[in-house]
CHARMM internal coordinates of N, CA and C (Angstrom, degrees):
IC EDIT
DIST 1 N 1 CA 1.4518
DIST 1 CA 1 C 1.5352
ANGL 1 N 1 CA 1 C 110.68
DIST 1 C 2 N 1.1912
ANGL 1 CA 1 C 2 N 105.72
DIHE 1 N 1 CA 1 C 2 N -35.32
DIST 2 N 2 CA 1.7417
ANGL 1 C 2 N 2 CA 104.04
DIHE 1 CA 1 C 2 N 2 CA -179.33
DIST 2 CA 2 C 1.5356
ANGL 2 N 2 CA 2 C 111.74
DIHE 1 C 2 N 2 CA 2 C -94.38
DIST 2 C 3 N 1.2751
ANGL 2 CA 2 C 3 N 105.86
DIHE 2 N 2 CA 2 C 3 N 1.42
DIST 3 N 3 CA 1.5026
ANGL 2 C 3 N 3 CA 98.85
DIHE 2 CA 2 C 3 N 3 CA 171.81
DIST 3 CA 3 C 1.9074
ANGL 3 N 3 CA 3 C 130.53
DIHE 2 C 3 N 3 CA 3 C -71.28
DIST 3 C 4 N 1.6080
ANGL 3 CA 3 C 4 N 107.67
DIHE 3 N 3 CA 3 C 4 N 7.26
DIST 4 N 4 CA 1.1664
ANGL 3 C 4 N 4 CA 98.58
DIHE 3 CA 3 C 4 N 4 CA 169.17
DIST 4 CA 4 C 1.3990
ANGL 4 N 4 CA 4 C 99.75
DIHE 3 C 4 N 4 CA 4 C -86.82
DIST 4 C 5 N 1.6917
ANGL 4 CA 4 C 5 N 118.32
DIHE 4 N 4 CA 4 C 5 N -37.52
DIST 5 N 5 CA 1.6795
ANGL 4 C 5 N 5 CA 123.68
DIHE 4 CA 4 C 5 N 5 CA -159.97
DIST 5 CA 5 C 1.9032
ANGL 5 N 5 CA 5 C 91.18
DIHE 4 C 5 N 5 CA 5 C -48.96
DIST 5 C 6 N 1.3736
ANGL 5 CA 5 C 6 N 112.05
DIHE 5 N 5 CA 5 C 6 N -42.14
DIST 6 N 6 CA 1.2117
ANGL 5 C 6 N 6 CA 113.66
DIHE 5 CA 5 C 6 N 6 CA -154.35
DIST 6 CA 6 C 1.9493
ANGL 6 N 6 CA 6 C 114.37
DIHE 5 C 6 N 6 CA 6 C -63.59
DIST 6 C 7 N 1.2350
ANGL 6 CA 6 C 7 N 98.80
DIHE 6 N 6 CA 6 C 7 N -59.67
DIST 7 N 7 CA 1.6372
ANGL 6 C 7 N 7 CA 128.38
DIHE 6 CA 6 C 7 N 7 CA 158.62
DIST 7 CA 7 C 1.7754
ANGL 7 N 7 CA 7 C 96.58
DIHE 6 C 7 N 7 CA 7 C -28.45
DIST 7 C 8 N 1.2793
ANGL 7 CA 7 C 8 N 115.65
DIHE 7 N 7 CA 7 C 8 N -68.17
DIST 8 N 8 CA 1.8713
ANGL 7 C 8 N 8 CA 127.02
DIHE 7 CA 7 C 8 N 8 CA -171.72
DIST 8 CA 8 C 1.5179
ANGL 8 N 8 CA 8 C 93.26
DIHE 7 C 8 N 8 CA 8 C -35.77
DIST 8 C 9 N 2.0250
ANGL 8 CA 8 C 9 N 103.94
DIHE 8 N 8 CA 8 C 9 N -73.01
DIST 9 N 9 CA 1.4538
ANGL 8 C 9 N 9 CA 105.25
DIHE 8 CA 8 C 9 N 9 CA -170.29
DIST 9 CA 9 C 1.8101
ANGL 9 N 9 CA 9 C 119.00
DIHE 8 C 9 N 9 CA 9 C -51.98
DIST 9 C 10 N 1.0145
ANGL 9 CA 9 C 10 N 114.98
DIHE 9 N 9 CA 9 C 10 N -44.83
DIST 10 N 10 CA 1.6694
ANGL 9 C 10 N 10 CA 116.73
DIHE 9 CA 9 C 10 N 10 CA -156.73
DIST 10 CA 10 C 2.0612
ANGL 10 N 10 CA 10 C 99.22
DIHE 9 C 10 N 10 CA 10 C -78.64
DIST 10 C 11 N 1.7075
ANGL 10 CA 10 C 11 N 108.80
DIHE 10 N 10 CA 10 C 11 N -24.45
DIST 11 N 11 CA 1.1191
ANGL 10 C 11 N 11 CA 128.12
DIHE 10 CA 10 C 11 N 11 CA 170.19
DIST 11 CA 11 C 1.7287
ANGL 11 N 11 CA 11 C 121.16
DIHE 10 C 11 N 11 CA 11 C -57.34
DIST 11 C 12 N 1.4071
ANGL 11 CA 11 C 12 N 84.82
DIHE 11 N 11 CA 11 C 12 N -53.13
DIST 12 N 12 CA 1.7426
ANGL 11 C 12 N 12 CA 101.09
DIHE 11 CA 11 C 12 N 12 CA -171.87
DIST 12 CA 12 C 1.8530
ANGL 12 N 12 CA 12 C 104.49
DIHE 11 C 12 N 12 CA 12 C 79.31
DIST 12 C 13 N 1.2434
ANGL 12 CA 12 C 13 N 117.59
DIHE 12 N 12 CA 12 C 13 N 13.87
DIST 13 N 13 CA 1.4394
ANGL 12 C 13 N 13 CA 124.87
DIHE 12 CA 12 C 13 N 13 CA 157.62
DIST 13 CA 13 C 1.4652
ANGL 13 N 13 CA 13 C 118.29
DIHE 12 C 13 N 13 CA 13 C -75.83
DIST 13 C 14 N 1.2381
ANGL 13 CA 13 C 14 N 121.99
DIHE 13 N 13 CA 13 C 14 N 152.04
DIST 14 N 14 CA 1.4501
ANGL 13 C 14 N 14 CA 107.15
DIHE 13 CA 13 C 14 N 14 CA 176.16
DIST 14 CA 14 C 1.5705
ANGL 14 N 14 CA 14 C 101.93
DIHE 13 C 14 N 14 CA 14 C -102.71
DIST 14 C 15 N 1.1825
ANGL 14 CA 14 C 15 N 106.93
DIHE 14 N 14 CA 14 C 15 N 158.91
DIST 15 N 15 CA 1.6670
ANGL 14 C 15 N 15 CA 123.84
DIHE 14 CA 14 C 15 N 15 CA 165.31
DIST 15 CA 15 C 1.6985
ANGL 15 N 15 CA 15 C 104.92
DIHE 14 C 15 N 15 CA 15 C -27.93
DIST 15 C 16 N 1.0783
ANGL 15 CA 15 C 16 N 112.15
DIHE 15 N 15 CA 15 C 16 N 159.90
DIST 16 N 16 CA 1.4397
ANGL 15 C 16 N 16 CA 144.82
DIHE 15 CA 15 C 16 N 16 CA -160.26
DIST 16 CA 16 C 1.4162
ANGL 16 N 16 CA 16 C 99.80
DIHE 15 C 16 N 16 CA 16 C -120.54
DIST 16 C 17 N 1.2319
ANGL 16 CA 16 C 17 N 151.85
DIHE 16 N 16 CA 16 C 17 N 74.19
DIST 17 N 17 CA 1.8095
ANGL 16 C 17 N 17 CA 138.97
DIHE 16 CA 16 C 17 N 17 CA -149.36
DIST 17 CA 17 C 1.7713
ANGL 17 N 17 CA 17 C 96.69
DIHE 16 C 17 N 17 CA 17 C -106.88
DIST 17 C 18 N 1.5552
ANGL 17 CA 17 C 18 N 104.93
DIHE 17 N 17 CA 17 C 18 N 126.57
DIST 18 N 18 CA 1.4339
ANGL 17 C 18 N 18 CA 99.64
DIHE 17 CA 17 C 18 N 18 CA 172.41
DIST 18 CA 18 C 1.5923
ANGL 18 N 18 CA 18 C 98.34
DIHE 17 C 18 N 18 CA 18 C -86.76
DIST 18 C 19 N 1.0386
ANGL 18 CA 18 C 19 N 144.09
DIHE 18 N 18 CA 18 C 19 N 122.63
DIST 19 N 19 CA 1.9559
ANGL 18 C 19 N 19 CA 129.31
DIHE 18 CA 18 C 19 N 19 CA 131.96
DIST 19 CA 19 C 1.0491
ANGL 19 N 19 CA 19 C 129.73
DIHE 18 C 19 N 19 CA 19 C -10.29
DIST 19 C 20 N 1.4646
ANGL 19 CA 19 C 20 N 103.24
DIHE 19 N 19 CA 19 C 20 N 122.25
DIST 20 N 20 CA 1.5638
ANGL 19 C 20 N 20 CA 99.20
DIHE 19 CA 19 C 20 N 20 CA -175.43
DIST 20 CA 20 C 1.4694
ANGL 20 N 20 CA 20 C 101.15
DIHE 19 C 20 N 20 CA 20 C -98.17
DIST 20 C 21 N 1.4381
ANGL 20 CA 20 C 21 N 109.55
DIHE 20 N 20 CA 20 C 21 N -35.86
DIST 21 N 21 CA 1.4960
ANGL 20 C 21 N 21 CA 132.05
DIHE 20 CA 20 C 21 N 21 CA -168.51
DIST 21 CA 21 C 1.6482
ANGL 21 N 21 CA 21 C 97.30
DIHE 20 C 21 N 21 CA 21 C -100.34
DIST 21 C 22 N 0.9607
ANGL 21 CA 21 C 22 N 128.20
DIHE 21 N 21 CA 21 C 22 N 111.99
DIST 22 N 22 CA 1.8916
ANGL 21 C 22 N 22 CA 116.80
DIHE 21 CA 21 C 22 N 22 CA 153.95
DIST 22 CA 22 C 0.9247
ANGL 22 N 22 CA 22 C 118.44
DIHE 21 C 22 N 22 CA 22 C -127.82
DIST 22 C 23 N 1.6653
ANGL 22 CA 22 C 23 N 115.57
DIHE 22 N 22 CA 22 C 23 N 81.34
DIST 23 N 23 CA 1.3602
ANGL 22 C 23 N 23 CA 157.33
DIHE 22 CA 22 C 23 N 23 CA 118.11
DIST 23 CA 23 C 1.3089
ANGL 23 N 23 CA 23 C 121.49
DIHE 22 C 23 N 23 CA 23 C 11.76
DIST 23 C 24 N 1.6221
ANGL 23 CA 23 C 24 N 142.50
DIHE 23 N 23 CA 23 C 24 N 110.58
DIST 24 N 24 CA 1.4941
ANGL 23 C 24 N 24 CA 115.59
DIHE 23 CA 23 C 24 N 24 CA 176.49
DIST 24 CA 24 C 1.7448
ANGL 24 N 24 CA 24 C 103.72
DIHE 23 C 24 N 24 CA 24 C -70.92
DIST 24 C 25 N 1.6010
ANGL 24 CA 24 C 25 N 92.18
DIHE 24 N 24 CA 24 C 25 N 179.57
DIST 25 N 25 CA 1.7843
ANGL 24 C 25 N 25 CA 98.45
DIHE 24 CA 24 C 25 N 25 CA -158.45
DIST 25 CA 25 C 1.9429
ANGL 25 N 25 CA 25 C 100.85
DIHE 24 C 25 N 25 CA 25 C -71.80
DIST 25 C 26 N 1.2159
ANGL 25 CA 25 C 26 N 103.47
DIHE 25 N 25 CA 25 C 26 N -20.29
DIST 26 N 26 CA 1.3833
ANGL 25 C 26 N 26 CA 118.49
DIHE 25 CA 25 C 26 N 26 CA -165.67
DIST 26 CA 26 C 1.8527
ANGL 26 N 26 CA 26 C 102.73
DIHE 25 C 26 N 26 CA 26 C -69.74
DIST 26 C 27 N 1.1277
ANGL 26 CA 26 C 27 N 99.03
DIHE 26 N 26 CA 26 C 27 N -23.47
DIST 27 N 27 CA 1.7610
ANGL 26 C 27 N 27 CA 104.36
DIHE 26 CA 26 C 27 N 27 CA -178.39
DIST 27 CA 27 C 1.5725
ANGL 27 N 27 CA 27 C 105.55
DIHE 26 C 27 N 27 CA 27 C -80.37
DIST 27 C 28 N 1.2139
ANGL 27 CA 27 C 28 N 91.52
DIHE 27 N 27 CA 27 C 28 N 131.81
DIST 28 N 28 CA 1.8925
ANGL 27 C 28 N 28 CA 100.03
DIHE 27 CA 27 C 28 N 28 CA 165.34
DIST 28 CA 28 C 1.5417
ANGL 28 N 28 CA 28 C 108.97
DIHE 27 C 28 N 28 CA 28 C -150.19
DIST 28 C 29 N 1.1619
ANGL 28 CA 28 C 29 N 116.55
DIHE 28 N 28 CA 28 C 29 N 128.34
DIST 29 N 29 CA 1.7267
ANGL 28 C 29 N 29 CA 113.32
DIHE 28 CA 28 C 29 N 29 CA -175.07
DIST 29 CA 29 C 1.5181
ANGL 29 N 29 CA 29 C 91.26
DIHE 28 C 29 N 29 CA 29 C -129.85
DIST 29 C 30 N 1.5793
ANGL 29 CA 29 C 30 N 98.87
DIHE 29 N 29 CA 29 C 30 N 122.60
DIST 30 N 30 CA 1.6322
ANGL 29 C 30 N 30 CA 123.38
DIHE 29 CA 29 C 30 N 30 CA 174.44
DIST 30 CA 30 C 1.5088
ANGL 30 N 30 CA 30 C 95.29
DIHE 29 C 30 N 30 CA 30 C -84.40
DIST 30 C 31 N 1.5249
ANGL 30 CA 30 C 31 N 121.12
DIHE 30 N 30 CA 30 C 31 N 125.37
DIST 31 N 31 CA 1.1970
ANGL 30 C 31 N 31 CA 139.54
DIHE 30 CA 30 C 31 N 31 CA -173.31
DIST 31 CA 31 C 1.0883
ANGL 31 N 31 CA 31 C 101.17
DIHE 30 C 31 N 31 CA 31 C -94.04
DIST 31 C 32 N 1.5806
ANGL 31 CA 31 C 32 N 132.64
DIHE 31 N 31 CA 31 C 32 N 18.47
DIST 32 N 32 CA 1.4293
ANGL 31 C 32 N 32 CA 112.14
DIHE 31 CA 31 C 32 N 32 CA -149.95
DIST 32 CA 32 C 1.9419
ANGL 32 N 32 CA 32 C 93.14
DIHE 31 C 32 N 32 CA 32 C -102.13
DIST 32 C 33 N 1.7059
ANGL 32 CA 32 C 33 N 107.44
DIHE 32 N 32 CA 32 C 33 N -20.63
DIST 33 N 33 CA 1.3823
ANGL 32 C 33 N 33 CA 124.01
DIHE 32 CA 32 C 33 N 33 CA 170.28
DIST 33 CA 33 C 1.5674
ANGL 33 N 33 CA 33 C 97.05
DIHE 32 C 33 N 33 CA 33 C -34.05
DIST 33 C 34 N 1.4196
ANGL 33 CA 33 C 34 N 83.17
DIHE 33 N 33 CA 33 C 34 N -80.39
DIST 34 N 34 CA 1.7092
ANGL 33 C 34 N 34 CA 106.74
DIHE 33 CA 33 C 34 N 34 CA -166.32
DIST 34 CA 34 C 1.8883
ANGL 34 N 34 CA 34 C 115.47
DIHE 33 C 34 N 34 CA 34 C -28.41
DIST 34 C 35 N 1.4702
ANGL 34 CA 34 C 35 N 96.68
DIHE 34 N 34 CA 34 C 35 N -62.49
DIST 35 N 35 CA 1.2000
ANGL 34 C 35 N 35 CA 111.25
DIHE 34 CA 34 C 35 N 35 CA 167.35
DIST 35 CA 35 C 1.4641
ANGL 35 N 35 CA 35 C 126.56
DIHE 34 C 35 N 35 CA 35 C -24.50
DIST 35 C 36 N 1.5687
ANGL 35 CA 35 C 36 N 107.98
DIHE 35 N 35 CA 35 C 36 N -47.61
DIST 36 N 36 CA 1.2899
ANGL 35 C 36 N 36 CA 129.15
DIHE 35 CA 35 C 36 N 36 CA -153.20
DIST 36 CA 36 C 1.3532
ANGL 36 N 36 CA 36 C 115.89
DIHE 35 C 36 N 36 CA 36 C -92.59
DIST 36 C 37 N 1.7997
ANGL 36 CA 36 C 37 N 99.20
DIHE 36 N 36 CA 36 C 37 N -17.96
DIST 37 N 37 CA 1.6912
ANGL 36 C 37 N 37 CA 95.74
DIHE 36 CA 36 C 37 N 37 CA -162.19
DIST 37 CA 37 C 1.6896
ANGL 37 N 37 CA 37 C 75.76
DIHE 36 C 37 N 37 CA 37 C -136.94
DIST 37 C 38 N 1.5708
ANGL 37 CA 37 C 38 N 119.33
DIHE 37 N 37 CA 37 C 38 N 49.77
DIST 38 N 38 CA 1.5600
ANGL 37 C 38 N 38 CA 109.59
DIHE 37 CA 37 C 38 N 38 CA 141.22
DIST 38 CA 38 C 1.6609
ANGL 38 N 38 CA 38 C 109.60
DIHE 37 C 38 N 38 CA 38 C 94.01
DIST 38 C 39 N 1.2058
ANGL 38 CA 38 C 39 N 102.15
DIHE 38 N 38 CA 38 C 39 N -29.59
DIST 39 N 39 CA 1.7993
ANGL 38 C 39 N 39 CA 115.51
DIHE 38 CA 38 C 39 N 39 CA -155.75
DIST 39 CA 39 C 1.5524
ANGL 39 N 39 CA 39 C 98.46
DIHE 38 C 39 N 39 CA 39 C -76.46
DIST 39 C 40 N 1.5887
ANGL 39 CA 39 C 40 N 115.31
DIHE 39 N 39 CA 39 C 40 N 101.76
DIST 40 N 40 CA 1.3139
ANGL 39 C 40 N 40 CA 123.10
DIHE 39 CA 39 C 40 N 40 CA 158.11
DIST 40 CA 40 C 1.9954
ANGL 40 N 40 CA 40 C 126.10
DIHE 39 C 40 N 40 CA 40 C -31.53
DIST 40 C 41 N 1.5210
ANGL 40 CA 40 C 41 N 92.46
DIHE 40 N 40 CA 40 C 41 N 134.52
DIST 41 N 41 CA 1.5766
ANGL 40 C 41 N 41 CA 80.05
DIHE 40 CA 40 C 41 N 41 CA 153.11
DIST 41 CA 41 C 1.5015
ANGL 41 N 41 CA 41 C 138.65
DIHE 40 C 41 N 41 CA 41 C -44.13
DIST 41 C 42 N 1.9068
ANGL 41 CA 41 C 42 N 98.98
DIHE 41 N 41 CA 41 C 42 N -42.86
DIST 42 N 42 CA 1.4683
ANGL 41 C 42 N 42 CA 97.68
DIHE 41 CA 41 C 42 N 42 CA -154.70
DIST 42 CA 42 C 1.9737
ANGL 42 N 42 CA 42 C 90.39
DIHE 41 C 42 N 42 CA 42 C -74.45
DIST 42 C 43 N 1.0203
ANGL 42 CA 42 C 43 N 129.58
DIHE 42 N 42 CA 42 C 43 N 19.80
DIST 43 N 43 CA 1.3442
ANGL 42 C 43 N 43 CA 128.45
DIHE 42 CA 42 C 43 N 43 CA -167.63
DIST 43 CA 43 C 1.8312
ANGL 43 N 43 CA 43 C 99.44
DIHE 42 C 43 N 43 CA 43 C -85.57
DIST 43 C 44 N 1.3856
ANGL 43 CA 43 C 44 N 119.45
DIHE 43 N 43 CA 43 C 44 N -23.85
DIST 44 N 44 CA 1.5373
ANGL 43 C 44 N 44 CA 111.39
DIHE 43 CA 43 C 44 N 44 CA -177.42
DIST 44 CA 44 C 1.4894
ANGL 44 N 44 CA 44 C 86.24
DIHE 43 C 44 N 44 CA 44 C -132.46
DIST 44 C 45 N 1.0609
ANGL 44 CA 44 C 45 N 124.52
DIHE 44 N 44 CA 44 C 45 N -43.64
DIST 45 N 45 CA 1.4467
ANGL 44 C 45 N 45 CA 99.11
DIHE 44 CA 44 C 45 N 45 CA -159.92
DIST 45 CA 45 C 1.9289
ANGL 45 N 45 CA 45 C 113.08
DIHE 44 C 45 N 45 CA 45 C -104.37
DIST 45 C 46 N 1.3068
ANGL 45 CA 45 C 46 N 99.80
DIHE 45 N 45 CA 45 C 46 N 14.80
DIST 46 N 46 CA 1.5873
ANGL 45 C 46 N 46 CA 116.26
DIHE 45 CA 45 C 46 N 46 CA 159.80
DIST 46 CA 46 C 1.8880
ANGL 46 N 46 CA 46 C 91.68
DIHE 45 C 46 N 46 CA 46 C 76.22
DIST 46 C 47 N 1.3523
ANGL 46 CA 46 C 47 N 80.53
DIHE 46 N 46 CA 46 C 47 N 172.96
DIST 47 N 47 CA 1.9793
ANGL 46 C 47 N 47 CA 96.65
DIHE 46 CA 46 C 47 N 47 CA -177.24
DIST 47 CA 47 C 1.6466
ANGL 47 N 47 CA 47 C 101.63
DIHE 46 C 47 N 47 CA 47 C -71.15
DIST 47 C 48 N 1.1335
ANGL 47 CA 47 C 48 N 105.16
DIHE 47 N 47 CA 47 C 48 N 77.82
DIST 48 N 48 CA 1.6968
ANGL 47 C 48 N 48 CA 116.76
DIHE 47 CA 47 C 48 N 48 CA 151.58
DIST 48 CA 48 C 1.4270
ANGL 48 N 48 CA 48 C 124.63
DIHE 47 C 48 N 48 CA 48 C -28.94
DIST 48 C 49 N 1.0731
ANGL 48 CA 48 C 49 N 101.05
DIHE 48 N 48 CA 48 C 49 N -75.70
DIST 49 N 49 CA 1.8131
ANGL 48 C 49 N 49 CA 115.68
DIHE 48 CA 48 C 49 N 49 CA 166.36
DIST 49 CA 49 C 1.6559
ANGL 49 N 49 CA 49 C 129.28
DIHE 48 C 49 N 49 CA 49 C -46.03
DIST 49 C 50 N 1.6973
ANGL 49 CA 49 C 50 N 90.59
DIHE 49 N 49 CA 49 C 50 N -4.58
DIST 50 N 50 CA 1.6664
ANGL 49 C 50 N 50 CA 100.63
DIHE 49 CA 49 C 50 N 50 CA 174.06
DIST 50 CA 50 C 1.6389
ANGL 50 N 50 CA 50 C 105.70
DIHE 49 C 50 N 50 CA 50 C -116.78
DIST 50 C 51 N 0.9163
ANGL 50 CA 50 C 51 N 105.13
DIHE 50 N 50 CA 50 C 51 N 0.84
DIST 51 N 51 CA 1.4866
ANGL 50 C 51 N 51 CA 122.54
DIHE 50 CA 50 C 51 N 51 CA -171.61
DIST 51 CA 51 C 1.7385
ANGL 51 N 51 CA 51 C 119.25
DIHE 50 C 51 N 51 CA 51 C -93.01
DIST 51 C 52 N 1.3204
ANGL 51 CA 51 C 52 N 114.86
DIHE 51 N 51 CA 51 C 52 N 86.89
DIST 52 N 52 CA 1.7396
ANGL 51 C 52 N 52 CA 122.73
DIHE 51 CA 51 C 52 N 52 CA 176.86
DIST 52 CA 52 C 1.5591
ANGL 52 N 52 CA 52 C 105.72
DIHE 51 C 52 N 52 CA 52 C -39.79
DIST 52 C 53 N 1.0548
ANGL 52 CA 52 C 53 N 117.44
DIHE 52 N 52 CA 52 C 53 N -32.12
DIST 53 N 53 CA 1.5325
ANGL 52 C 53 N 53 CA 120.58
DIHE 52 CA 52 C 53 N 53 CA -165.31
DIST 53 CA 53 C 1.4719
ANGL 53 N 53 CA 53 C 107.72
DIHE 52 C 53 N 53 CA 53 C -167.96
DIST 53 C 54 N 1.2783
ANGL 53 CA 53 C 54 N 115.18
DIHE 53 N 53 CA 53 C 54 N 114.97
DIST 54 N 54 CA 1.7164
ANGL 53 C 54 N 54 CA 125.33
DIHE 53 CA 53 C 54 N 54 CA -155.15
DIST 54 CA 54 C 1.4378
ANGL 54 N 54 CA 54 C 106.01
DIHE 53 C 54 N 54 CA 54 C -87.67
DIST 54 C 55 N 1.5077
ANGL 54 CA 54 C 55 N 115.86
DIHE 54 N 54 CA 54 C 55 N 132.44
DIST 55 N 55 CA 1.5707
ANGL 54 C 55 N 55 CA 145.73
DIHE 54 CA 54 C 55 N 55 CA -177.77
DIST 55 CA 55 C 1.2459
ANGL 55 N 55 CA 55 C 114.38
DIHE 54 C 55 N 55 CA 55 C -112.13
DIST 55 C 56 N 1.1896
ANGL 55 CA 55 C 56 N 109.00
DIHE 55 N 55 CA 55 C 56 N 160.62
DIST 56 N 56 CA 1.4797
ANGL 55 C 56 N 56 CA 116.57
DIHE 55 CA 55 C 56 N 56 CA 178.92
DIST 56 CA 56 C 1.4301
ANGL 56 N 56 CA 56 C 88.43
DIHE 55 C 56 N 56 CA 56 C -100.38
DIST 56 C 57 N 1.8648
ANGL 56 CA 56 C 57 N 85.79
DIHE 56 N 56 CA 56 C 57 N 132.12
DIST 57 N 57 CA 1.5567
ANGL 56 C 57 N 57 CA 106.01
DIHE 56 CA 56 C 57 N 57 CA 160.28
DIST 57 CA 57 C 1.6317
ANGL 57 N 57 CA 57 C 138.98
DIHE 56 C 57 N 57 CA 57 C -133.60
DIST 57 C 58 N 1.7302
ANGL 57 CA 57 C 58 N 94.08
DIHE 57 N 57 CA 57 C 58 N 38.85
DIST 58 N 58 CA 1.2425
ANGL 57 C 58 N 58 CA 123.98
DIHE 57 CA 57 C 58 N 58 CA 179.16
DIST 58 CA 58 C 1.2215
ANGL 58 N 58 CA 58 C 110.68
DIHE 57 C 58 N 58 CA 58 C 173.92
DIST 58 C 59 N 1.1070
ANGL 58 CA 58 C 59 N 106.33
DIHE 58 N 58 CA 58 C 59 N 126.68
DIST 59 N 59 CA 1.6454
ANGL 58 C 59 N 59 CA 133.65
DIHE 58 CA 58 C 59 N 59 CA -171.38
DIST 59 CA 59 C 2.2969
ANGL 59 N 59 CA 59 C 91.91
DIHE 58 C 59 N 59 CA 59 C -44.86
DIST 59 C 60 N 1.2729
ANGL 59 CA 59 C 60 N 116.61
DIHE 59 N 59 CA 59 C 60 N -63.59
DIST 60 N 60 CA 1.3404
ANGL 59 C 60 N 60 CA 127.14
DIHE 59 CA 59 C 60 N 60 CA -171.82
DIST 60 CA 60 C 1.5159
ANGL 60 N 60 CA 60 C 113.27
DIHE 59 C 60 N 60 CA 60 C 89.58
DIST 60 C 61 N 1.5256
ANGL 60 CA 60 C 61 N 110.02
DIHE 60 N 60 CA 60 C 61 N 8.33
DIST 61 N 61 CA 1.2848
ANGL 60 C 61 N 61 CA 116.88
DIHE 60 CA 60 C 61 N 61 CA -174.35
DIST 61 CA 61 C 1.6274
ANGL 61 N 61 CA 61 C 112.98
DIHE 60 C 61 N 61 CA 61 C -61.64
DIST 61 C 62 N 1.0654
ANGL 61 CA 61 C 62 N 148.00
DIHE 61 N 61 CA 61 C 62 N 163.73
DIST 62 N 62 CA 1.5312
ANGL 61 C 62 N 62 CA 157.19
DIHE 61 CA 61 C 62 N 62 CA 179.31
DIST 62 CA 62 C 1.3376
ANGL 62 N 62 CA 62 C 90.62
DIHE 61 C 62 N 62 CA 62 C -60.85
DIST 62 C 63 N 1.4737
ANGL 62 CA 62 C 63 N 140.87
DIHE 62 N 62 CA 62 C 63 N -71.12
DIST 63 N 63 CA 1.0455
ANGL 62 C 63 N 63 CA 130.86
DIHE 62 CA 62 C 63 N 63 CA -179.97
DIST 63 CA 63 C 1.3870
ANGL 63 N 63 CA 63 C 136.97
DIHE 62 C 63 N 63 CA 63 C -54.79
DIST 63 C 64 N 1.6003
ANGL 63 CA 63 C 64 N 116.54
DIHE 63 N 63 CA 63 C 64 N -12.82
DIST 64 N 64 CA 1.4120
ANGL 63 C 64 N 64 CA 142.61
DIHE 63 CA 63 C 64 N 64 CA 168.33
DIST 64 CA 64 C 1.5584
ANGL 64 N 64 CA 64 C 101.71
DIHE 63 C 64 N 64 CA 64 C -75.43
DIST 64 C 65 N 1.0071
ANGL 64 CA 64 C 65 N 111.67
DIHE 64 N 64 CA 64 C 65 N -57.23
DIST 65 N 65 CA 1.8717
ANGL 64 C 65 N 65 CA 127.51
DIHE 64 CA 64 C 65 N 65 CA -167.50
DIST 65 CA 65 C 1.4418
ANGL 65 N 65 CA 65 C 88.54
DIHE 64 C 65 N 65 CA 65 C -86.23
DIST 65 C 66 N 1.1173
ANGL 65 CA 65 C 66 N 166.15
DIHE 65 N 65 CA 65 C 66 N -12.32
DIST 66 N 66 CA 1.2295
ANGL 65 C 66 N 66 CA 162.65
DIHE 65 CA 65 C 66 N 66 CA 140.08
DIST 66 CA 66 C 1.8526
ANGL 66 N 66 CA 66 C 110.64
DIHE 65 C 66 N 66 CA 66 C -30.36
DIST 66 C 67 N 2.2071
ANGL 66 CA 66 C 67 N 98.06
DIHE 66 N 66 CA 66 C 67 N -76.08
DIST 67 N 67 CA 1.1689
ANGL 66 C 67 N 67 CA 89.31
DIHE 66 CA 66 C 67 N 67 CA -173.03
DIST 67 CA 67 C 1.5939
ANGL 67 N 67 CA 67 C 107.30
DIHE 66 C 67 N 67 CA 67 C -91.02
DIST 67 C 68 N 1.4245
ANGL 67 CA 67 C 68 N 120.68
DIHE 67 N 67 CA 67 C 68 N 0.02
DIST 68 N 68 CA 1.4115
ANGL 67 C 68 N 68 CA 105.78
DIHE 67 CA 67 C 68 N 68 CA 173.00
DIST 68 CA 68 C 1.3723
ANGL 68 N 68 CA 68 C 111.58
DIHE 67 C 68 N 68 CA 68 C -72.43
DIST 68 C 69 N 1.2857
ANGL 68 CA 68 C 69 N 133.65
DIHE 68 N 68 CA 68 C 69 N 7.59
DIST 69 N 69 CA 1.6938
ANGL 68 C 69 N 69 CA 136.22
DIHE 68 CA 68 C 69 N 69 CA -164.05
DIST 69 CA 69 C 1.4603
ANGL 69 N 69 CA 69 C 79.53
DIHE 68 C 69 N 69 CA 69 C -120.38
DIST 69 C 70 N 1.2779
ANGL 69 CA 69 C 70 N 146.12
DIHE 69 N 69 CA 69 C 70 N -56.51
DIST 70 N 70 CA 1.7543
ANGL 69 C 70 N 70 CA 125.63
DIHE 69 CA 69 C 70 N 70 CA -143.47
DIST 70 CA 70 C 2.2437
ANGL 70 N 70 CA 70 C 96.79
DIHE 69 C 70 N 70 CA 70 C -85.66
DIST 70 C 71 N 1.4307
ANGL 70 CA 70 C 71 N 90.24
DIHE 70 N 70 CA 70 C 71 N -26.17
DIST 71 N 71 CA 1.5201
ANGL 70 C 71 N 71 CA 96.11
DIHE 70 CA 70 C 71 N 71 CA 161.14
DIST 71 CA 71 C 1.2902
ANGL 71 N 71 CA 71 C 138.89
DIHE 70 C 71 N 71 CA 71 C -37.45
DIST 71 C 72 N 1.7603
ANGL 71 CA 71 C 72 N 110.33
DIHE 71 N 71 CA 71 C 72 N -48.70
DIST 72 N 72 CA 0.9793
ANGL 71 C 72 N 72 CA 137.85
DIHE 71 CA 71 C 72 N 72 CA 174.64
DIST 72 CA 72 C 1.2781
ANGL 72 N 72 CA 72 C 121.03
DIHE 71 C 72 N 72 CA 72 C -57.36
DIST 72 C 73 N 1.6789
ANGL 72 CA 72 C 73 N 107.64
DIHE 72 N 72 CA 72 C 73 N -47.46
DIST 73 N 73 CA 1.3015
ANGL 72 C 73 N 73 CA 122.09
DIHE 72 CA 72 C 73 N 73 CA -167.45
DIST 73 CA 73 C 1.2281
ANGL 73 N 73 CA 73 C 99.10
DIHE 72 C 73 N 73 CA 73 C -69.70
END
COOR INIT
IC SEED 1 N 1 CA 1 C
IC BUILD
């Protein structure tokens, strides 16, 4: 699995990145909210760190982040 990271370094190519998220360019979400009032990463974009190869695990749409925020409350 890490043998492309490896190939990149000894290459001097950079990584190849699939999207997990493809976002229009007009979207930008300052995490710094999130940060502030407790709310984990793994809360939209799921347990990463358990993840061999990373998936989307929430749409992140306005209407997703809508009721995943009144949830919270």
């Amino acid at each position: 699995m890490l043998e492309g990271v490896r190939e990149s370094y000894r290459s001097g190519r950079p990584l190849e990145w699939i999207r997990v998220h493809d976002l229009p360019d007009f979207v930008y979400f300052d995490h710094s909210i999130h940060v502030a009032k407790g709310v984990g990463c793994a809360s939209c974009h799921g347990r990463v760190d358990d993840m061999p190869l990373t998936w989307r695990v929430a749409t992140l749409h306005m209407d997703w982040a809508s009721t995943a925020s009144a949830t919270r409350q």
